[in-house]
C-alpha positions as CSV (number, residue, x, y, z in Angstrom):
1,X,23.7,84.9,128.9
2,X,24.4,86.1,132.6
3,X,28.3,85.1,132.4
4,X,28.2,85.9,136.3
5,X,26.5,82.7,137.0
6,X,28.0,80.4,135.0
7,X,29.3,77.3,136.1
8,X,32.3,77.2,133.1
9,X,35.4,76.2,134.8
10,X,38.1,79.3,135.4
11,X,41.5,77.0,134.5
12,X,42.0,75.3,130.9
13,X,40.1,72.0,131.1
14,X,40.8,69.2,128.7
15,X,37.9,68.3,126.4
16,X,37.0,65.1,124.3
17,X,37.2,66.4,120.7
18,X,34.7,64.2,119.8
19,X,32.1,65.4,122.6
20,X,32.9,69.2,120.6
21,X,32.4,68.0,116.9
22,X,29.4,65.6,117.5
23,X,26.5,68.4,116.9
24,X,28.4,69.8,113.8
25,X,30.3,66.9,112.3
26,X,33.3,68.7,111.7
27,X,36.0,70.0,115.0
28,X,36.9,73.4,112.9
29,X,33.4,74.1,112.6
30,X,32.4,73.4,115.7
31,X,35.8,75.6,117.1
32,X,34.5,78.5,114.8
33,X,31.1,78.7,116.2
34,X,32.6,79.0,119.8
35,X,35.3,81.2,118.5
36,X,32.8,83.6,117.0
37,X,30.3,83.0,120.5
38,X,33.6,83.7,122.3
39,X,33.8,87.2,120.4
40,X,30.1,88.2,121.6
41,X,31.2,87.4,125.5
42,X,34.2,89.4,125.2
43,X,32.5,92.2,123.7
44,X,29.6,91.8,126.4
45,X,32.2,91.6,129.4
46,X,34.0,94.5,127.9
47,X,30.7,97.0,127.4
48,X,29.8,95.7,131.4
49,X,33.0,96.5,132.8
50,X,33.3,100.0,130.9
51,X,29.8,101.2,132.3
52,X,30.7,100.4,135.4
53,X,33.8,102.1,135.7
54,X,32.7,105.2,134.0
55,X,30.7,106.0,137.3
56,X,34.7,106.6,138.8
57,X,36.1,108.4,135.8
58,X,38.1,111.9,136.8
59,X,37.7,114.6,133.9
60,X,40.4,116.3,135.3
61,X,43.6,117.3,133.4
62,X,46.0,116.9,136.1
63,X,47.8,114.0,136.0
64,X,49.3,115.0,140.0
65,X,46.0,114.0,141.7
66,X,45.6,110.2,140.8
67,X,43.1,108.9,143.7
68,X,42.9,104.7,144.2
69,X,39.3,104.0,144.1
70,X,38.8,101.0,146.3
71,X,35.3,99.9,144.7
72,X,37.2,100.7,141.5
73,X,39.7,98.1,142.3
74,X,36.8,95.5,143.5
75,X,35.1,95.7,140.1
76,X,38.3,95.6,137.7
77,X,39.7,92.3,140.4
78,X,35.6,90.7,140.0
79,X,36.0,91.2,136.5
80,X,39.6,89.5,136.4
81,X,38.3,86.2,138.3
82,X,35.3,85.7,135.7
83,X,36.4,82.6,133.7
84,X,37.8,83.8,130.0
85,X,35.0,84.1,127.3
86,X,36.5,81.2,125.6
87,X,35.6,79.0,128.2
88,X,32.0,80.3,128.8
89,X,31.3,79.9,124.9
90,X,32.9,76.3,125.1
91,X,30.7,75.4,128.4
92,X,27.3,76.4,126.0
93,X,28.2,75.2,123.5
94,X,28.8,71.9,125.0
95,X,25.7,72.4,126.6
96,X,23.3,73.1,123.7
97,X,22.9,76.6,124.4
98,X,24.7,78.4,121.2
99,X,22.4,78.8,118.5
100,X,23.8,78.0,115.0
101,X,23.2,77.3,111.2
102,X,25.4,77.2,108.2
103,X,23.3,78.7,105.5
104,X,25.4,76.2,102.8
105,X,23.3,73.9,104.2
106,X,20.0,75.7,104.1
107,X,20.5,75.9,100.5
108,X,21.0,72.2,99.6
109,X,17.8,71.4,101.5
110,X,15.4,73.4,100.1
């Protein structure tokens, strides 16, 4: 998922609870599978963000010489903009595009 182009909103938004539990029946199922979805984002976000400011990490032992990066600040204030995971993994799921099962349920139909 390319986070950086979604169009999930950044503020809180109010949702229809019945719009969230129609594909699984049940609202704590339904907040689980975005909970867990949420979880992958963050640590996607996370591992993005790291590699890109490990190009600016000092190795040095000196705590006196602290330089302010100003593309260092750019990335960290991009990064703090991005709407939060949980509202990119409510805006697919809402839009079909979280991939699910509930193997309970695999076993009953076979």
């Amino acid at each position: 998922m390319d986070y950086k182009k979604s169009k999930a909103p950044t503020n809180t938004v109010t949702r229809n609870i019945m719009d969230l539990c129609k594909d699984t029946g049940n609202i704590y199922e339904s907040v689980a599978i975005i909970g867990k979805r949420a979880n992958q984002i963050s640590i996607e976000i996370k591992q993005d963000l790291s590699k890109k400011l490990a190009e600016f990490a000092s190795y040095n032992d000196s705590l006196e010489e602290v330089f302010e990066n100003r593309e260092q600040i750019e990335i960290s204030r991009y990064y703090e903009k991005l709407p939060k995971p949980t509202l990119l993994a409510t805006e697919e799921f809402i839009e079909n595009q979280v991939y699910f099962r509930d193997p309970s349920k695999d076993k009953d139909d076979e």
